[in-house]
N, C-alpha and C positions, 0 to 999 in steps of 0.2 A: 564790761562795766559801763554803764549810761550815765549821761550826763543832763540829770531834770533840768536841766536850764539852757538846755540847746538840742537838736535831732542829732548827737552827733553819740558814738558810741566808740569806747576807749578800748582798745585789745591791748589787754597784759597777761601774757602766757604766765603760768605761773614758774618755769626756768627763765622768765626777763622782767619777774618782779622787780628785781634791784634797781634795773637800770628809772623803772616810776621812780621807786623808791628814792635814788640816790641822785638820780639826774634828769631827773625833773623831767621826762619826757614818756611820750606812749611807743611803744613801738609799732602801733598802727593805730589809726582812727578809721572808724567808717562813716560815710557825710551820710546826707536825708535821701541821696540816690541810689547808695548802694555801692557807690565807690570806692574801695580800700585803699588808704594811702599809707605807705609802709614806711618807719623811718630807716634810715639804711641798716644794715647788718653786719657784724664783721666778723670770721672762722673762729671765734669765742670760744674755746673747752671749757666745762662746767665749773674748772679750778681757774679761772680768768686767764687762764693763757692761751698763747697762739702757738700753732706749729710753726716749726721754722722750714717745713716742707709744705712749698706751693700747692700743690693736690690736695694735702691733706688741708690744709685750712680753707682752699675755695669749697671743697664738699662738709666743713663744717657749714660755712658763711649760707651755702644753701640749706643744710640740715637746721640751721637756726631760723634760717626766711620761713620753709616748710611749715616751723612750728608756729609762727605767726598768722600765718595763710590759713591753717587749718582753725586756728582759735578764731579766725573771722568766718569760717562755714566754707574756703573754698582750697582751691591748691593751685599748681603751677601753672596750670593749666587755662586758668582765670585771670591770668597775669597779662596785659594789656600794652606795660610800658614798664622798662627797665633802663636805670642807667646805672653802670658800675664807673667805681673810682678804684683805681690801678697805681700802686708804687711800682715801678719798674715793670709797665705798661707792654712793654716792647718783650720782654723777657720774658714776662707770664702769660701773654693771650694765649696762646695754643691751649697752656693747661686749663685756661679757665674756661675757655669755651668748651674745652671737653669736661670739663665739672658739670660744667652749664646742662649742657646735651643731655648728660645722664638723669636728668629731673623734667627739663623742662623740653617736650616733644614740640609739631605742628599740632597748632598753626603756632607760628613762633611772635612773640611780642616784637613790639620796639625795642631799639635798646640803642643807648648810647653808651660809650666806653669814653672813658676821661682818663686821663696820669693826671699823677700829682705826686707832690713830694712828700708828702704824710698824711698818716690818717691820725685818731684819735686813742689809738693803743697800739704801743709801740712796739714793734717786729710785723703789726697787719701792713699784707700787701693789697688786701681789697676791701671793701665796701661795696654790698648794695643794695639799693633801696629800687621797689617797685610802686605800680598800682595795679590795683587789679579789680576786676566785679564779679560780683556774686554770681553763683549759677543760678540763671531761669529758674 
């Protein structure tokens, strides 16, 4: 969805309509370069809940970025810079970087890793938001 009043273009998959819809935001914009900035993601199941198993909700959190990445024309692979946010940081790295691994090969992005004490849906242990660009 484009925005005649700016170069910028709004990605809303149509499984993260609600989130335009409800809360006011895109889950990705692409600027006039080509840049995709992703708002973050969190292990979301279709019915709004989260697993209360680590693995399984990081390999949503990715199955929901995927589906953003791909409504912008690119995939994981395009992915530049990444930072995740971590409830209980210390506990879940291992799994999440092996969630990670299994999507996103070399050359590997940035990434920063944060904890924190909550996110925005209550039982998510992660969040994450990228950027990424287009393929040539």
């Amino acid at each position: 969805m484009g925005d005649p009043m700016s170069d910028r273009t709004y990605v809303v998959p149509a499984s993260q309509q609600r989130n335009w819809d409800r809360f006011h935001f895109a889950p990705a914009v692409i600027d006039e370069t080509g840049t995709i900035w992703c708002s973050g993601v969190i292990g979301v199941e279709d019915d709004g809940s989260v697993s209360e198993d680590p693995p399984t909700q990081f390999r949503r959190a990715f199955a929901n970025l995927g589906e953003v990445l791909s409504e912008a024309g690119c995939g994981y692979g395009d992915v530049v810079e990444m930072t995740s946010f971590h409830v209980d940081l210390m506990d879940h790295i291992r799994a999440f970087m092996e969630a990670k691994d299994e999507v996103m090969g070399g050359p590997y992005p940035a990434w920063t890793a944060i904890g924190t004490t909550g996110l925005a849906i209550p039982g998510a242990m992660v969040e994450v938001k990228v950027v990424a660009r287009r393929p040539a």
